[in-house]
FITORNU-241783 format. One record per residue: residue number from 0; residue in three letters; x, y, z of N, C-alpha, C, O in turn. Coordinates in steps of 0.2 Angstrom, whole numbers, always signed. Atoms other than C-alpha are relative to their C-alpha. Example, Ala and Ser with C-alpha at 12.3 -4.5 7.8 and 13.67 -1.06 7.14 Angstrom:
! residues 2
0/ALA/+4/-6/+0/+62/-22/+39/+4/+6/+0/+9/+5/+3
1/SER/-4/-6/-1/+68/-5/+36/-4/+5/+3/-1/+11/+4
This chain:
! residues 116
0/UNK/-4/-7/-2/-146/-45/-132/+7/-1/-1/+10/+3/-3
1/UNK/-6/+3/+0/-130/-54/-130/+3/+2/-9/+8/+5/-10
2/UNK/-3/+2/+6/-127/-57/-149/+1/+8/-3/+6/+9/-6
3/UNK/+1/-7/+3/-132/-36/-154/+8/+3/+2/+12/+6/-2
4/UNK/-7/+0/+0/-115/-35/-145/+4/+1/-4/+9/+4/-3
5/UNK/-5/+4/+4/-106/-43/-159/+0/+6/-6/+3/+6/-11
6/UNK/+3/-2/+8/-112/-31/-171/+5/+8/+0/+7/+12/+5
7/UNK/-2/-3/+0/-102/-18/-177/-1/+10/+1/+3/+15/+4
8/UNK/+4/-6/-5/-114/-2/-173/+0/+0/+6/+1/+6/+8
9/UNK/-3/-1/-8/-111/-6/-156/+4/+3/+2/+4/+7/+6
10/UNK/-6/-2/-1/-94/-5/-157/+2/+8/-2/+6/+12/+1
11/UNK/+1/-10/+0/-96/+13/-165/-2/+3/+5/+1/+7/+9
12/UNK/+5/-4/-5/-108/+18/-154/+6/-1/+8/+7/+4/+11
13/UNK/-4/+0/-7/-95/+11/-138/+5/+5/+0/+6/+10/+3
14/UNK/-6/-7/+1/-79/+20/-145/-5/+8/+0/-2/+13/+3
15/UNK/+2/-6/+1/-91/+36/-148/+0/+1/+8/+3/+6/+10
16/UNK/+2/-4/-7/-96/+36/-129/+5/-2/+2/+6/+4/+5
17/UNK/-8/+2/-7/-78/+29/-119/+4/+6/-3/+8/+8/+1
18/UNK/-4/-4/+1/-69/+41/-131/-2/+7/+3/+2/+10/+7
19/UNK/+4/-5/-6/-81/+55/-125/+0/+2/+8/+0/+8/+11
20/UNK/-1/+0/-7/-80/+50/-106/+8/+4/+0/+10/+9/+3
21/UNK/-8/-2/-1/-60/+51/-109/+3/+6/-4/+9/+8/-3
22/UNK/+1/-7/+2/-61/+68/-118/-1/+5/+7/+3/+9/+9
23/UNK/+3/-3/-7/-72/+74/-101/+5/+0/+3/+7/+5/+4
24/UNK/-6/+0/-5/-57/+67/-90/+5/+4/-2/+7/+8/+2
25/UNK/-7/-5/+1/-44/+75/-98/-1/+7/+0/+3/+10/+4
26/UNK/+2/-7/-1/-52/+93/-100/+1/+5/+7/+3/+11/+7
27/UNK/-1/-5/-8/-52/+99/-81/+7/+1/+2/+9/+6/+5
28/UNK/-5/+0/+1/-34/+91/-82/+4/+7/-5/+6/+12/-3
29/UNK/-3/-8/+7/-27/+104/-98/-4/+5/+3/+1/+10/+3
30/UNK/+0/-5/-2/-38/+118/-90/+5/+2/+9/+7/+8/+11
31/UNK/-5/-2/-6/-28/+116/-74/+7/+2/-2/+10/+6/+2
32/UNK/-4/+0/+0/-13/+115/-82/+1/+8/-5/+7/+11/-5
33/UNK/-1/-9/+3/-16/+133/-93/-1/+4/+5/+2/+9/+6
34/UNK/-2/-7/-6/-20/+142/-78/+4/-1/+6/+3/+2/+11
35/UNK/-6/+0/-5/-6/+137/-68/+5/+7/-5/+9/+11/-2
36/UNK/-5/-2/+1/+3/+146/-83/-3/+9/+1/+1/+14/-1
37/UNK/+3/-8/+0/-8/+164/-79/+4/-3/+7/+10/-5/+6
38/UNK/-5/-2/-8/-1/+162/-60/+5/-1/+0/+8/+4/+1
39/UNK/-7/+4/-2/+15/+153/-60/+3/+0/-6/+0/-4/-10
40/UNK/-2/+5/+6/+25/+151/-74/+7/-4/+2/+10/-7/-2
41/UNK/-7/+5/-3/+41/+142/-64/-6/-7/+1/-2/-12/+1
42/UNK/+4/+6/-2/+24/+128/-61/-1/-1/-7/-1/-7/-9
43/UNK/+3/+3/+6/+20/+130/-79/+7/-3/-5/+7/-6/-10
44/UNK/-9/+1/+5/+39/+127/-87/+1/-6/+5/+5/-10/+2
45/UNK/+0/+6/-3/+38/+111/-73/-6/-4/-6/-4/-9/-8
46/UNK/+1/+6/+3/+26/+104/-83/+0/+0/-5/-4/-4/-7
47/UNK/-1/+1/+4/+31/+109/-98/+6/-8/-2/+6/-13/-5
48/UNK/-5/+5/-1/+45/+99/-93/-1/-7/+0/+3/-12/-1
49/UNK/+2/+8/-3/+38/+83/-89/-5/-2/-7/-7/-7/-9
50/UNK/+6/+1/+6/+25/+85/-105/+5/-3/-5/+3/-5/-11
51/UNK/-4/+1/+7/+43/+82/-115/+3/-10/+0/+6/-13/-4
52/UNK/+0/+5/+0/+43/+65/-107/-2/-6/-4/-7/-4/-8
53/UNK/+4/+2/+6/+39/+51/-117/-5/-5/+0/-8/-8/-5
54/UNK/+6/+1/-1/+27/+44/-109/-7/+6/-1/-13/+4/-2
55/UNK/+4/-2/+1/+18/+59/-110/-2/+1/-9/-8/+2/-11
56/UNK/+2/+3/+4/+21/+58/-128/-7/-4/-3/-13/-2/-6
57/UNK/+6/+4/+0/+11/+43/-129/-7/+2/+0/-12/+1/-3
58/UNK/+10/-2/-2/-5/+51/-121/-1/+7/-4/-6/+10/-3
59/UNK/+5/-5/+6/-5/+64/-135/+0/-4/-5/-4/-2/-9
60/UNK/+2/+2/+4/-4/+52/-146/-7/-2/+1/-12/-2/-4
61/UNK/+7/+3/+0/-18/+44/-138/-6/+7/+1/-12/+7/-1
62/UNK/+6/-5/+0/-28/+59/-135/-1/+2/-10/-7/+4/-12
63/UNK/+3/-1/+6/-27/+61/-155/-5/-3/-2/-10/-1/-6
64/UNK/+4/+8/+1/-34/+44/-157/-6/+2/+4/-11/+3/+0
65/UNK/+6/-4/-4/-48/+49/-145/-3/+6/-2/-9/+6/+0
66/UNK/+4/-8/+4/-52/+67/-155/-1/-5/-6/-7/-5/-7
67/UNK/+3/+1/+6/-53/+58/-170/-3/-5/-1/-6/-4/-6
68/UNK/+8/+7/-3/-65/+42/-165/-3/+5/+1/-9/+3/+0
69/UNK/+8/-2/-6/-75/+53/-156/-4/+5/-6/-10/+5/-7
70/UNK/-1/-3/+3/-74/+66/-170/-6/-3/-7/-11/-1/-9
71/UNK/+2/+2/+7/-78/+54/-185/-6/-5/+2/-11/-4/-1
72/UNK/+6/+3/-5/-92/+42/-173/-5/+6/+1/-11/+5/-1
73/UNK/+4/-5/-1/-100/+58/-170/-2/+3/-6/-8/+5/-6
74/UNK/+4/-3/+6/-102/+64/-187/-3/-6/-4/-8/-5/-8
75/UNK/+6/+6/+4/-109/+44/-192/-6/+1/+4/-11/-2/+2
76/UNK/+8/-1/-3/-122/+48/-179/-4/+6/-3/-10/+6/-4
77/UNK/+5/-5/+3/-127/+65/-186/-1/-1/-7/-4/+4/-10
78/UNK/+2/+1/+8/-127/+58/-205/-6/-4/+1/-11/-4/-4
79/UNK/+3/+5/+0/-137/+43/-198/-9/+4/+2/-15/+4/+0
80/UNK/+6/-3/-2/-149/+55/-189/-4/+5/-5/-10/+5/-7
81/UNK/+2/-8/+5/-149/+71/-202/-2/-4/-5/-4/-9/-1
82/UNK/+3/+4/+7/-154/+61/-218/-2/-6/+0/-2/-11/+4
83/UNK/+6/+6/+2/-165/+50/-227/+5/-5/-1/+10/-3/-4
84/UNK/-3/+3/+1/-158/+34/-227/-6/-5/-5/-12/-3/-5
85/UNK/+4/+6/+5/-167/+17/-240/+0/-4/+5/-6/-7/+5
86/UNK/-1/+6/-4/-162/+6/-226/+4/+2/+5/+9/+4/+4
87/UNK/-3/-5/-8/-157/+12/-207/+5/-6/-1/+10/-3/+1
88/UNK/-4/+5/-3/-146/-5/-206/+5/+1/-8/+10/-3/-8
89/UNK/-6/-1/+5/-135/+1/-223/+3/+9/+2/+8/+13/+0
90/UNK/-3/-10/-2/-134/+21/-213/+4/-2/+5/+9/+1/+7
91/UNK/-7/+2/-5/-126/+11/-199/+4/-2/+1/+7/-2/+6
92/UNK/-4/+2/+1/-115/+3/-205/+6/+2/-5/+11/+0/-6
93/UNK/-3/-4/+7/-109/+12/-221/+6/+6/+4/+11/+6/+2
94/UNK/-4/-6/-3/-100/+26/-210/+6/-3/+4/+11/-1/+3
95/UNK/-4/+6/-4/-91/+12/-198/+6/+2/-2/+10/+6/+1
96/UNK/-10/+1/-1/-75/+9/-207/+4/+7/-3/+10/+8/-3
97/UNK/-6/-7/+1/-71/+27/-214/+1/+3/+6/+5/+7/+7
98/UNK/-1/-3/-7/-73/+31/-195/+5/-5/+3/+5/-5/+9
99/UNK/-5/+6/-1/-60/+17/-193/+6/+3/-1/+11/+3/+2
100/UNK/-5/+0/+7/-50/+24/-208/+2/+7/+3/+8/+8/+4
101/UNK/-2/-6/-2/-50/+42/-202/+4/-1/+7/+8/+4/+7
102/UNK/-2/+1/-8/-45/+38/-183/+8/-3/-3/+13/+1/-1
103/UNK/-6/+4/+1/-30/+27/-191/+5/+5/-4/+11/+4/-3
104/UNK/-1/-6/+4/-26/+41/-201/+5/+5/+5/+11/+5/+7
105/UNK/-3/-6/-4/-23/+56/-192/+5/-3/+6/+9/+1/+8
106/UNK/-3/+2/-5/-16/+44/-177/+7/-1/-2/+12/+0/+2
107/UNK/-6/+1/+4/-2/+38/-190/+3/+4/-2/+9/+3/-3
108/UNK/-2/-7/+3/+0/+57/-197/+6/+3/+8/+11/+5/+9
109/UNK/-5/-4/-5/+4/+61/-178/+5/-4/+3/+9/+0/+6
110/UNK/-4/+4/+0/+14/+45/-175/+6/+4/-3/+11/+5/+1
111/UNK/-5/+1/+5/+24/+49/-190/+3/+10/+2/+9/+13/+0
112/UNK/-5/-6/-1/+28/+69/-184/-4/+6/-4/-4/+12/-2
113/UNK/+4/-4/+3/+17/+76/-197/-5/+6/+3/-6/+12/+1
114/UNK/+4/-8/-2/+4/+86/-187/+4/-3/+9/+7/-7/+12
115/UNK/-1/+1/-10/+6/+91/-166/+7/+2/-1/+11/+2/+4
């Protein structure tokens, strides 16, 4: 059991479900904060204010990183599921590293200014 760990399907599969869990947490957070701005908007221009910090920064950056792991894992699950594969052990791992590649991607797009 121990060694299936090692294996890099795992590892897809773990990013797929932790990035998912931290999607959920964040959610209830951002709808609280858009309907502050229907009642208040002196609460929502506070936390515009604090969103220009740079630590929160940071956590858009990590929330891109997080959309698009979850994003590109989620579409190697449903290519794995939707179609005939030769060999289930070349459908699970063939998607891996462009789901590496794209997460790296976009995360460095948003790093560099280009999107967001």
């Amino acid at each position: 059991m121990k060694a299936s760990r090692n294996h890099p399907a795992y590892w897809a599969f773990l990013g797929h479900r932790l990035s998912g869990l931290a999607l959920g947490l964040f959610l209830p957070i951002h709808f609280y904060v858009l309907g502050t701005a229907l009642e208040d908007v002196g609460r929502f221009d506070q936390f515009i204010r604090a969103a220009d910090m740079h630590v929160f920064k940071v956590g858009e950056w990590g929330l891109v990183i997080l959309l698009s792991m979850h994003l590109s894992f989620g579409l190697r699950l449903l290519v794995l599921e939707l179609l005939t594969w030769r060999s289930v052990r070349d459908a699970r791992l063939s998607w891996i590293a462009g789901g590496v590649l794209v997460t790296v991607f976009f995360g460095s797009l948003f790093a560099w200014g280009v999107i967001g």
